[in-house]
C-alpha positions as CSV (number, residue, x, y, z in Angstrom):
1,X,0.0,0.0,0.0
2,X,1.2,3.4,-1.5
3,X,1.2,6.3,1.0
4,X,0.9,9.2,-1.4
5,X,2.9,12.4,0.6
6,X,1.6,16.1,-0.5
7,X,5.3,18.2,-1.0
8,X,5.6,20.6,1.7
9,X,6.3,24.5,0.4
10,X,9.8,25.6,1.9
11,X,8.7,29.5,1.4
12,X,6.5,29.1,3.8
13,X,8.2,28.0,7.0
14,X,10.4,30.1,9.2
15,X,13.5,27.5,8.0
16,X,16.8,27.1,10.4
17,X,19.6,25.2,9.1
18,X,21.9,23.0,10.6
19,X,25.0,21.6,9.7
20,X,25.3,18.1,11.2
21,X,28.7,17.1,9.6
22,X,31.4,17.9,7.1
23,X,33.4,15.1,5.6
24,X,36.3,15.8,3.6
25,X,36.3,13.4,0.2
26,X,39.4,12.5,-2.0
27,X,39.1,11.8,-5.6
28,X,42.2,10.1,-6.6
29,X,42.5,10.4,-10.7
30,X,45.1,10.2,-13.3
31,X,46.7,13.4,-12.6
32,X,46.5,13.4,-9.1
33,X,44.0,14.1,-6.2
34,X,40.5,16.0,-6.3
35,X,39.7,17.4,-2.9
36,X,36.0,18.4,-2.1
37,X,33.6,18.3,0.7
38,X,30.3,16.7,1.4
39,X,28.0,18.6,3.9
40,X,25.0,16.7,5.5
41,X,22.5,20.0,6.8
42,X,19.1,19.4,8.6
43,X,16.6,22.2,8.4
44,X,13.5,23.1,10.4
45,X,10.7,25.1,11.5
46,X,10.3,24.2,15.4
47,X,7.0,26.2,15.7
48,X,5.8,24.3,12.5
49,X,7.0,20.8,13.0
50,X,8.6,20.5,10.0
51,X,11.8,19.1,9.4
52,X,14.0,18.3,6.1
53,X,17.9,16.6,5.7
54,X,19.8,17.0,2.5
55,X,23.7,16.3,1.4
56,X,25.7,18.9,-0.6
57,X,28.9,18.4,-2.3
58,X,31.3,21.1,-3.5
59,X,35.3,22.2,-3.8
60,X,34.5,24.5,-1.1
61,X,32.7,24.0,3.0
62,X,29.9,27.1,2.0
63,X,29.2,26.2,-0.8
64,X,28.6,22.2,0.1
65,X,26.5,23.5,2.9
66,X,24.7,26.1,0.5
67,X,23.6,22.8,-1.5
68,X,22.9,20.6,1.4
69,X,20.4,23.6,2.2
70,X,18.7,23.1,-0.8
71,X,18.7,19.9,-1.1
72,X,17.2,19.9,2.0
73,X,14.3,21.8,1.5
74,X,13.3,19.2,-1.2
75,X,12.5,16.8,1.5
76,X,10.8,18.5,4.3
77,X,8.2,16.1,6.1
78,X,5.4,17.2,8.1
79,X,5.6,15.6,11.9
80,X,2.9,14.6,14.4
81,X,3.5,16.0,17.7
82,X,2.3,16.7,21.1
83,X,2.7,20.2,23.1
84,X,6.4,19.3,23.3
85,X,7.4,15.8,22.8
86,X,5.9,12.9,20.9
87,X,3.0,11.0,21.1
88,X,4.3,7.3,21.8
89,X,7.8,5.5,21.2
90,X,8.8,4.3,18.1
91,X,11.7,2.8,16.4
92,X,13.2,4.3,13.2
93,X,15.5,1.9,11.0
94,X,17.6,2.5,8.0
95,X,20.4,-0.1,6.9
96,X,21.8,-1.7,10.3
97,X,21.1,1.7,11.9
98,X,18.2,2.0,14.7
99,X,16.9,5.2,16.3
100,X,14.6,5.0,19.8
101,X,12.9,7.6,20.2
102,X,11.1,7.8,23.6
103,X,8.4,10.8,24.8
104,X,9.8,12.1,28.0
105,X,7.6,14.5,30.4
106,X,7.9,18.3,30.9
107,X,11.6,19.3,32.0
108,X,13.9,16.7,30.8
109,X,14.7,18.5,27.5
110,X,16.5,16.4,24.7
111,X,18.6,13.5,25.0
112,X,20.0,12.6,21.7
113,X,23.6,12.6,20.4
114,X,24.7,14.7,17.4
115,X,22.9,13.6,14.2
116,X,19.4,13.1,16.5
117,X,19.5,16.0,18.5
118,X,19.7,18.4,15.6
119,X,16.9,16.9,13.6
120,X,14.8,16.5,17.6
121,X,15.8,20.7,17.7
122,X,15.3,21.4,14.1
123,X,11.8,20.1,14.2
124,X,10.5,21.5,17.7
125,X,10.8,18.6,20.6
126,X,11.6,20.4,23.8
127,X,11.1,17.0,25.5
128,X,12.3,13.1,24.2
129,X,14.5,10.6,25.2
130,X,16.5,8.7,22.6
131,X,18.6,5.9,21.9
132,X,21.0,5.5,18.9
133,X,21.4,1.9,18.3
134,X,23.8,0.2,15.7
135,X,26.1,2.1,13.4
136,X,27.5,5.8,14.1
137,X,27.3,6.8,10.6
138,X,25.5,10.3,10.4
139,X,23.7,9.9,7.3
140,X,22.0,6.2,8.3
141,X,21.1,7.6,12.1
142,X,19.6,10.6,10.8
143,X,17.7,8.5,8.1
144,X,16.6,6.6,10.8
145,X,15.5,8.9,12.7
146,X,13.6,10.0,9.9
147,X,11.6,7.0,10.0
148,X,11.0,7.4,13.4
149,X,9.7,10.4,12.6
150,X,7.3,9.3,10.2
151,X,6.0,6.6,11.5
152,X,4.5,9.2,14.4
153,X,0.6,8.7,14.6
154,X,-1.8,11.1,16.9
155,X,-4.4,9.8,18.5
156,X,-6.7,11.6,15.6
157,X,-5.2,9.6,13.3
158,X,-5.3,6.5,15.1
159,X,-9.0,6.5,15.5
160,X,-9.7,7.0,11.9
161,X,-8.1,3.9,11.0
162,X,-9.2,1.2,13.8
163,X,-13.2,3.1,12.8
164,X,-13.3,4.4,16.8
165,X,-13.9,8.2,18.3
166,X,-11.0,9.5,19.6
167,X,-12.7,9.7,23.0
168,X,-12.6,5.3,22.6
169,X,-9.1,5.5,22.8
């Protein structure tokens, strides 16, 4: 079963990037070596709940970043959230990395390492507990957590699908 996704408009969020890591990349070739860098950026609108990742690759650090950006606000993805955590846990996966993400109450802020906590900031959770599980690889936890992400149901939501009221629930 096809989930069709409507694109999200990037003009109209109040988007702040962040760059989550900067990888120097060799190209070795006939005459030598080709130096450039690859920038992985998450963007976000915390008051929005939206949230986007992209990879950029250039000679130069801005302008890697600059494309990362952009690249970026090509996948921006719409999350369900409560006041300021999220609704339930879930587990995101992508290749052998794992991503818990766990709601935690009122106070506790966010507990994430690098590649979660700036997608958990980017897209407005004051308030989650998290767990990356299996590879360190920035690109695969932040795809993971991605999934998590997605996989986010509201109670709403939930109700329309098992036929209930949300008041059954």
């Amino acid at each position: 079963m096809a989930i069709l996704k409507k694109k999200l408009d990037s003009g109209q969020y109040n988007l702040k990037d962040q760059v989550v890591s900067i990888n120097r990349v060799t190209k070795v070739v006939k005459g030598g070596k080709n130096m450039s860098f690859a920038a992985l950026v998450v963007v976000g609108d915390p008051g929005a709940g939206v949230v986007g990742y992209g990879s950029g690759k250039a000679r130069e650090v801005p302008q890697a970043i600059r494309k990362g950006i952009e690249a970026a606000k090509k996948n921006l993805v719409r999350v369900n959230l409560t006041h300021t955590s999220i609704p339930h846990q879930v587990l995101g996966r992508y290749g052998s990395g794992q991503v818990l993400l766990k709601p935690a109450p009122e106070g506790t802020g966010v507990i994430a390492g690098g590649a979660v906590r700036a997608v958990m900031t980017s897209v407005g959770v004051q308030n989650v507990l998290t767990k990356s599980l299996g590879t360190a690889n920035p690109h695969n936890v932040i795809k993971a957590t991605f999934d998590a992400l997605v996989q986010l149901r509201d109670k709403a939501e939930v109700a329309a699908m098992r036929g209930k009221t949300v008041q059954e629930i």
